[in-house]
Each structure stands twice: as C-alpha cells, then as structure tokens.
ZAMARGU-4260 file (C-alpha; in steps of 0.2 Angstrom, whole numbers, plus 5000, padded with zeros to 4 digits):
<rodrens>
0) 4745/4462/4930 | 4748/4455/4913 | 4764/4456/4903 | 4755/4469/4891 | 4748/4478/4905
5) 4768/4481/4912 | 4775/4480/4893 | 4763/4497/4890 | 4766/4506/4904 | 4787/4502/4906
10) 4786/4507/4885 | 4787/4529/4883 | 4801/4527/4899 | 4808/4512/4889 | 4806/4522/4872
15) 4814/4538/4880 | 4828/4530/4889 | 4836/4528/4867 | 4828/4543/4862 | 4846/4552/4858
20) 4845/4572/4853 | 4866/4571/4848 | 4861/4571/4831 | 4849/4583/4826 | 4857/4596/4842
25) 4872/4593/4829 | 4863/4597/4813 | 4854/4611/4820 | 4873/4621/4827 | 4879/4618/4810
30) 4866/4623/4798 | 4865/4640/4809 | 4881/4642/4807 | 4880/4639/4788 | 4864/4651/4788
35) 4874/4665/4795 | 4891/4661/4785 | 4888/4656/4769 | 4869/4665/4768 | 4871/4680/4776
40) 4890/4680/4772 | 4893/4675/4754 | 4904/4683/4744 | 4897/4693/4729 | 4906/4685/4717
45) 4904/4670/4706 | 4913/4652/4707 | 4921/4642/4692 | 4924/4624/4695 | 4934/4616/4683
50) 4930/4599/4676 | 4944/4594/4666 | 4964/4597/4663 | 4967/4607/4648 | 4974/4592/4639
55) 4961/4581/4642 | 4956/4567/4630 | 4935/4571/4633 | 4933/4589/4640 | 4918/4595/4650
60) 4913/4612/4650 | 4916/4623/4667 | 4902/4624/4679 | 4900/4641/4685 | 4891/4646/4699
65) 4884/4660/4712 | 4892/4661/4727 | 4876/4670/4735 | 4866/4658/4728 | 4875/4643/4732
70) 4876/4648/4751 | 4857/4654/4754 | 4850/4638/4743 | 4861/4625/4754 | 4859/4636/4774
75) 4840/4632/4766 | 4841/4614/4764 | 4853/4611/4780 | 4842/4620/4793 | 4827/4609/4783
80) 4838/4594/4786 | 4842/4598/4804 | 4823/4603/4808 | 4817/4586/4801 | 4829/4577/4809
85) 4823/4583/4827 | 4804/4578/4820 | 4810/4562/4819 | 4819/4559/4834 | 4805/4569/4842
90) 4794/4554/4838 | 4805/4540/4842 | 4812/4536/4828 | 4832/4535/4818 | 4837/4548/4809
95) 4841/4537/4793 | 4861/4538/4784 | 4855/4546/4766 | 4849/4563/4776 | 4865/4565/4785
100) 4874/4560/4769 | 4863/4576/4760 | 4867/4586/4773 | 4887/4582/4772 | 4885/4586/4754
105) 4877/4606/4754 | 4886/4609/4769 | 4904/4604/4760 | 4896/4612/4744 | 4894/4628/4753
110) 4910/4627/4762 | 4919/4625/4746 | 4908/4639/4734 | 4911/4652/4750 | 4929/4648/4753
115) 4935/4649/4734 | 4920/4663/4732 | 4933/4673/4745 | 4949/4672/4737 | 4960/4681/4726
120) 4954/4670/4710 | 4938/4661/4713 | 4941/4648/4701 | 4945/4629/4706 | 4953/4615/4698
125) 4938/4600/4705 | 4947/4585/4696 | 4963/4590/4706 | 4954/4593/4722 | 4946/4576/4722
130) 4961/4566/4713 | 4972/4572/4728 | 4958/4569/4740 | 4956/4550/4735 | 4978/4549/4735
135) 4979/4554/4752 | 4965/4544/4759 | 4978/4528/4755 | 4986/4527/4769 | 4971/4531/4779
140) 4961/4516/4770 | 4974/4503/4773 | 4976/4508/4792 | 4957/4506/4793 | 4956/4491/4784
145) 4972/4483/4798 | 4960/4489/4814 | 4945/4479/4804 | 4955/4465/4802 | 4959/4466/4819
150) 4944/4472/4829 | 4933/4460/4820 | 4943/4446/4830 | 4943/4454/4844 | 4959/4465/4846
155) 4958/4484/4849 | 4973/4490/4838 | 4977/4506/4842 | 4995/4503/4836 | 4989/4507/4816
160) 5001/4523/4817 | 5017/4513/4823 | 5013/4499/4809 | 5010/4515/4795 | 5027/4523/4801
165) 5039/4509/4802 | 5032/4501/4785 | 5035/4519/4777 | 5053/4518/4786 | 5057/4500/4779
170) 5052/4503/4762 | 5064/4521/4763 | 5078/4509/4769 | 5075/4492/4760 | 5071/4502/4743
175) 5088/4514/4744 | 5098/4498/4751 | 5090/4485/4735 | 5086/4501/4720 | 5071/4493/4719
180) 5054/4499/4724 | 5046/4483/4724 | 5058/4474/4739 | 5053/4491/4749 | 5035/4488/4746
185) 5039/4468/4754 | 5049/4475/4766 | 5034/4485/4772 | 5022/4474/4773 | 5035/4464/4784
190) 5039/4478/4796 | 5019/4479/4798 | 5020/4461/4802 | 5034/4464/4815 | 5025/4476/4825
195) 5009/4468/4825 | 5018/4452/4830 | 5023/4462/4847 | 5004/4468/4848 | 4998/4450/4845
200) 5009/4439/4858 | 5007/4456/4873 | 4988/4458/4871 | 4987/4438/4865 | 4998/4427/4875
205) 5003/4438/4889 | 4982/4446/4891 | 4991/4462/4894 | 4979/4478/4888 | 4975/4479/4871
210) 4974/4498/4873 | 4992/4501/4882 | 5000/4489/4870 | 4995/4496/4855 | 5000/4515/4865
215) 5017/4509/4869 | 5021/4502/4850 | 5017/4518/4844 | 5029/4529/4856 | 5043/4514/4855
220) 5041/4513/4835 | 5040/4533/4834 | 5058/4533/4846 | 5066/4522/4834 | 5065/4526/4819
225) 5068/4545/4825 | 5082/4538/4832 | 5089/4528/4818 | 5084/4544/4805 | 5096/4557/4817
230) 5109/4543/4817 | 5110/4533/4800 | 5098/4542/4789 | 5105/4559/4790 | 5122/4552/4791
235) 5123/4544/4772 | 5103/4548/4764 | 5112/4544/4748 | 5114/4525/4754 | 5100/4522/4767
240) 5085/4537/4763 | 5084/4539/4744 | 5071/4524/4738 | 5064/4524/4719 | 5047/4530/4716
245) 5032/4518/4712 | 5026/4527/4696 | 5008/4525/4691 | 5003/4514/4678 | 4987/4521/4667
250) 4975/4508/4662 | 4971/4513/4643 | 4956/4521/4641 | 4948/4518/4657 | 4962/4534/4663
255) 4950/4545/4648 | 4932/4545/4659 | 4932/4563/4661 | 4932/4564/4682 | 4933/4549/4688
260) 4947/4540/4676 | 4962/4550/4681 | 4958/4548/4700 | 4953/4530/4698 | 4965/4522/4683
265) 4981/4529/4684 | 4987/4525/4703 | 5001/4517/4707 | 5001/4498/4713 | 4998/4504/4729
270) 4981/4512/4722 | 4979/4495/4714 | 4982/4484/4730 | 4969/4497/4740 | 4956/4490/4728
275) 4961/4472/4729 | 4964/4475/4750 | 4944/4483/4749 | 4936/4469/4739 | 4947/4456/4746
280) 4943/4461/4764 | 4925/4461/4762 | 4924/4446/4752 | 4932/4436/4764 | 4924/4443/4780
285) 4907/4441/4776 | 4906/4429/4761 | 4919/4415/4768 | 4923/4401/4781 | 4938/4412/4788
290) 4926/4426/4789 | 4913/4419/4796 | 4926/4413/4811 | 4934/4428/4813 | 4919/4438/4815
295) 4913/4426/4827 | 4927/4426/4839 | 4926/4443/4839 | 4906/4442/4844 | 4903/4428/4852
300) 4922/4419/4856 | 4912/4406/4869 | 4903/4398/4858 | 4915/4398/4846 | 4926/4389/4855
305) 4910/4376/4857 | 4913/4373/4840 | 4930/4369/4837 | 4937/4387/4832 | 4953/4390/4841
310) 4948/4407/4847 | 4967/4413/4850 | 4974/4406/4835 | 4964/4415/4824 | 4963/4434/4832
315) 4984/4429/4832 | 4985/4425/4812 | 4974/4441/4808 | 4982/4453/4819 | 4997/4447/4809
320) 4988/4450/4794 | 4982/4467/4798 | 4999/4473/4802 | 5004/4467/4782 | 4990/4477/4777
325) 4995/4491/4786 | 5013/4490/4782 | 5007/4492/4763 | 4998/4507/4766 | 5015/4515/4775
330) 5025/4513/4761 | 5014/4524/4753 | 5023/4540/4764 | 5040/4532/4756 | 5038/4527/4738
335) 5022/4538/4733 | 5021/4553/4742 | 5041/4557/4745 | 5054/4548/4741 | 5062/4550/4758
340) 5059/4545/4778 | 5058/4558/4787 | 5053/4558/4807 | 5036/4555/4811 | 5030/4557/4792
345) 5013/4550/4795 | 5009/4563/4808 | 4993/4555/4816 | 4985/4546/4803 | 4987/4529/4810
350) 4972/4540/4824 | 4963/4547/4810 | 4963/4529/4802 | 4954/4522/4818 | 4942/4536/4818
355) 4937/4533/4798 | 4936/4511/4806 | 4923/4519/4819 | 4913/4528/4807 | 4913/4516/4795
360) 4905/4503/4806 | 4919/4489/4808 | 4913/4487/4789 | 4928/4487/4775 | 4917/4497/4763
365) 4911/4509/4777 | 4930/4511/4782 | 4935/4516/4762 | 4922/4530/4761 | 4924/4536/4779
370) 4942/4537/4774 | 4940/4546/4759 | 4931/4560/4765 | 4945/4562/4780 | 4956/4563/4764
375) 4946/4576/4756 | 4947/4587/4771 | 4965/4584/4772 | 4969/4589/4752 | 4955/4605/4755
380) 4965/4611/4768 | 4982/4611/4755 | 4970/4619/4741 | 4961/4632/4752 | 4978/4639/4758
385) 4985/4639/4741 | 4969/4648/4734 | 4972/4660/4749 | 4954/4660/4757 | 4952/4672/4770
390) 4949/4655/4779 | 4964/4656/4795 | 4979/4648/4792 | 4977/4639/4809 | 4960/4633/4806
395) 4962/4625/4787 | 4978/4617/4799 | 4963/4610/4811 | 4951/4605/4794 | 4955/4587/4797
400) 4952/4584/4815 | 4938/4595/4814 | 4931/4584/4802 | 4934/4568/4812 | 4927/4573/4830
405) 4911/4580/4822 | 4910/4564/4810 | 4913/4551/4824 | 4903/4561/4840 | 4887/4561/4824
410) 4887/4545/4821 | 4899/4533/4835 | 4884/4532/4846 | 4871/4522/4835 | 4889/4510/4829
415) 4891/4494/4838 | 4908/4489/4840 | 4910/4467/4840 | 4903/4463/4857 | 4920/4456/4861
420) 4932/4469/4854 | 4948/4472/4870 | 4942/4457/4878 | 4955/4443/4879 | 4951/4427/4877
425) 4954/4414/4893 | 4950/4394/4884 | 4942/4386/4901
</rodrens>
C-alpha cells in the first residue's frame, strides 16, 4: 500500500483525534445563559454611561443606552457566535482569536448594561471603571511578566505570589524605615530577588520540583511576613508600617485625551515601569541574543548546550531577574494601593497572575492584556457592589475567579507551554 493510500485512509481518525468541541460547548452554555438573562431578563430601564469627569479638559457627551435592547441585540450575536463556532469545529477547522474576542466583548457589554440596568441608579462612571481596571491589573501584569521570564527558560514559577507579598512587605518596611518611597521600590525588587534566588538554587542546583518549590516559598513567605506583622508591625506601625505614597506624575497633555489619557498618563512610576517592563520584555525575548538563548533553553536545552549556551546559567540569571520584576509589581500593594502591609494583602494574585501568563500564551504582550481583563473583573466587582446590583454579594466576590477558570479552560488547551518548561536540566 502506498504512503497516500495509508495517509488517506489514517486522515478523518487523525483529523478527529484534534477535533476539540471545548470551545464552541463553552460559547453555546454562555450565550444561552446570556439569551435567558440579559434577553429575556432585562430590565426596562435605560443605561447612562459616562465618558468623562465633570472637570474634564475635553468633555464627551454621555452614551445612553436600552437596557432591553442592549441585552436581546448581544444574546443575538453571542448564540450567532457560538453557532459558528461549532460549524467550524464541525469541519475541522480552529475557531480563530477575533470571534472569541467579539464574543468577550457583547457578552461583558451585556453583563454590564444588565447589571447597572438593575440598580438603584443606572448610571455609570466608564472612565473610572476602566482607569481602576487598568490600576489593579499592575500587580497582575508584573507577576506574569516574572513566570514569562522564568518559564521561557524553562522554570515553572509557581512562587509569583511569595515574590508579590514579600516585595509589598519590603517596600512597607524599607519606605517607613528610609521616609523615602524610592528605597522601598529598590527594596522590593530585592526581596523578589531573595525569593527567587531560593527558587533558583532548589529547583536549579539541587533539581528538586519546580512545582513544590515554588508551593513551599509561598506558605514559608506567607508565614513570615504574617509572623513579622503580629510581632513588629503591630507593635510600632508608626516606625516599621507607615511608607510614603508614590504619587502620580501626569504627562502634560497626553493626561487630556478624553478616555484613555487619565488611565494611561497620569500613573505613578510604577504604571511607568509596567510599560518599560512590557516593551522591554518583549524586545528582548524575541528581538535579542539574550532572547533568542533564553527562549531556546526553554525549548530545546540540548541543542543548546551544543552550541555553547550554558543551559543552567541562564534559566539561573532570569529566574533572578523575574523575581526583580516581580518584586516591583509588590510594591504596588504598599506604596500605591495602601500605605500599609497588612497580612496576606495580595490575596491570590500571584495565581491569578499565572493564569493571565497561561492565557496569554508565554507572550509578554498576551500576558499584559490577559491581565488586564482579570483586572477589570476585579474593579467590576467593587463597582457593581457599590451600584448595588441585585447581582449577589457572594457571586460579584467570585467575579474574578469566575473570569479566570472560564478564560484559561477556553483557551489553555490550543496554548503550548516551552517544550521544556519543569524540566531540569542535567549537562551530560
């Protein structure tokens, strides 16, 4: 039998062995759900989205809008959506990234119309919705960036929340012990450093787990800075837990483009440093010599050692460098957010973090955008509660996590990690 006799009659079992329903099965549960919620459901009242603060340099007018209409237009173009997403599937092919991202968009839209449709006063500020979204997606796009860093040499980092919660401690304690914000920010980039250095020589030198290591920082970082909070903290806040705030520094005129100046030019250095971390990041990963060795101990670690690269060396130094980045991104708890430690004050972002790395593909830019729409859940939750939606306390609590098991169980299974992500490296 010929190789294109056998080719053709192996291909529809080949073919249907990746033929994955996950995707459209998803779409389909949600746009019913959004067909009997926000259709059938809506509220008969309509929607004002503000634009712009009252003070505002350039002012936009409100955009008002139909609850009723909103919902049944959107449960329209989701159960489309999921419908032509099974066609696709049905014949072998991917459902491509620019339908789910249309799908993400009516389906928040109509979350958001319905939900603010239902309360007391269905009127929304959308500037402060999305500016709050973008600052609390910080911490999460610096932790994603630290398990790029890392997992594109190689090394699972699982320990992104004990390097967020002991650079938000050592910037409270440095920046109260100093006066000055500045030698917290240092000092949490350091504390990042410390903890990845743990990570590094364990999961490195010793080849212990990658995934127990990074497990045990977290519990052994999360005991003692809860320790050293009951103990010193409490004891004297005045001395040890009382850091200046970094303010925010506008840029002239960029901080007046109605929307997106406020959220964009008028960060603090933090905000800044994300963008730097972003472009910097990807620059170097895919556009230099460092990159192009770090991503290929993480692939192929074998041949590169072939070539000269010291595979160990390299996943060492940027698993050092990733628990700076990290560190950064926990002083933002600290110095941004609140002026105070208090125990466990990153509560699970260092997870959530990992999740945004997943989604966004082990890509720097994927990570920033992955992160920001876990950000967004986070600040809709706040905003939904204040608005008081007839949305359950308990389930606006669960908005987040929702959003990251339906994000990553949508999209994980068509990501491929670096082929040789956990797997230590053992020269001979």
């Amino acid at each position: 039998m010929s190789t294109a006799t056998t080719l053709a009659s192996s291909g529809p079992a080949a073919v249907q062995a990746i033929r994955s329903w996950k995707t459209p099965i998803l779409l389909g549960c949600l746009a019913i759900l959004a067909f009997f919620i926000f259709g059938l459901g809506a509220p008969d009242s309509e929607v004002t989205f503000r634009l712009t603060e009252d003070d505002a340099v350039i002012q936009l007018p409100n955009i008002v809008v139909s609850a009723a209409v909103v919902g049944w237009v959107s449960a329209v173009v989701l159960l489309a959506s999921a419908a032509y997403a099974a066609v696709l599937v049905s014949r072998y092919q991917h459902v491509p990234g620019w339908l789910i991202a249309v799908f993400a968009v009516f389906f928040i839209a109509a979350f958001l119309t319905w939900s603010v449709g239902s309360a007391r006063s269905p009127s929304v500020a959308l500037y402060g919705l999305l500016a709050g979204s973008f600052t609390l997606a910080f911490p999460l796009i610096f932790g994603s960036l630290s398990g790029v860093l890392c997992e594109r040499s190689g090394v699972v980092n699982i320990a992104i929340e004990g390097q967020l919660l002991f650079g938000a401690f050592a910037a409270a304690v440095a920046g109260s012990l100093s006066g000055n914000a500045f030698v917290g920010l240092f000092a949490a980039a350091v504390a990042g450093v410390l903890v990845s250095l743990v990570l590094a020589v364990f999961s490195i030198k010793y080849i212990v787990n990658q995934v127990i290591v990074g497990v045990v920082l977290n519990v052994l970082v999360s005991g003692l800075t809860g320790f050293l909070f009951s103990t010193v903290l409490s004891a004297d806040p005045e001395t040890w837990n009382s850091p200046p705030r970094l303010d925010k520094i506008p840029i002239p005129l960029l901080e007046d483009i109605p929307i997106i100046g406020p959220i964009l030019f008028d960060q603090s250095i933090i905000g800044y440093l994300m963008y730097v971390a972003v472009a910097a990041i990807y620059f170097g990963l895919f556009h230099t010599k460092w990159g192009l060795r770090t991503r290929a101990v993480g692939e192929h670690p074998k041949a590169a050692d072939t070539l000269g690269v010291n595979v160990n060396r390299t996943r060492f130094y940027n698993v050092l460098l990733a628990g700076a980045v990290a560190g950064v991104g926990g002083a933002f708890f600290t110095l941004v957010s609140v002026s105070s430690f208090n125990r466990d004050m990153t509560s699970g972002q260092g997870y959530i973090a990992l999740a945004a790395l997943i989604l966004g593909r082990w890509n720097p830019i994927g990570a920033l955008f992955a992160a920001l729409l876990f950000g967004f859940a986070s600040n809709l939750q706040s905003v939904l509660s204040l608005l008081g939606t007839p949305v359950p306390n308990q389930f606006l609590a669960m908005l987040p996590y929702v959003v990251t098991i339906f994000a990553v169980a949508g999209v994980v299974g068509k990501s491929r990690a670096p082929a040789a992500s956990g797997i230590p490296y053992i020269k001979g």
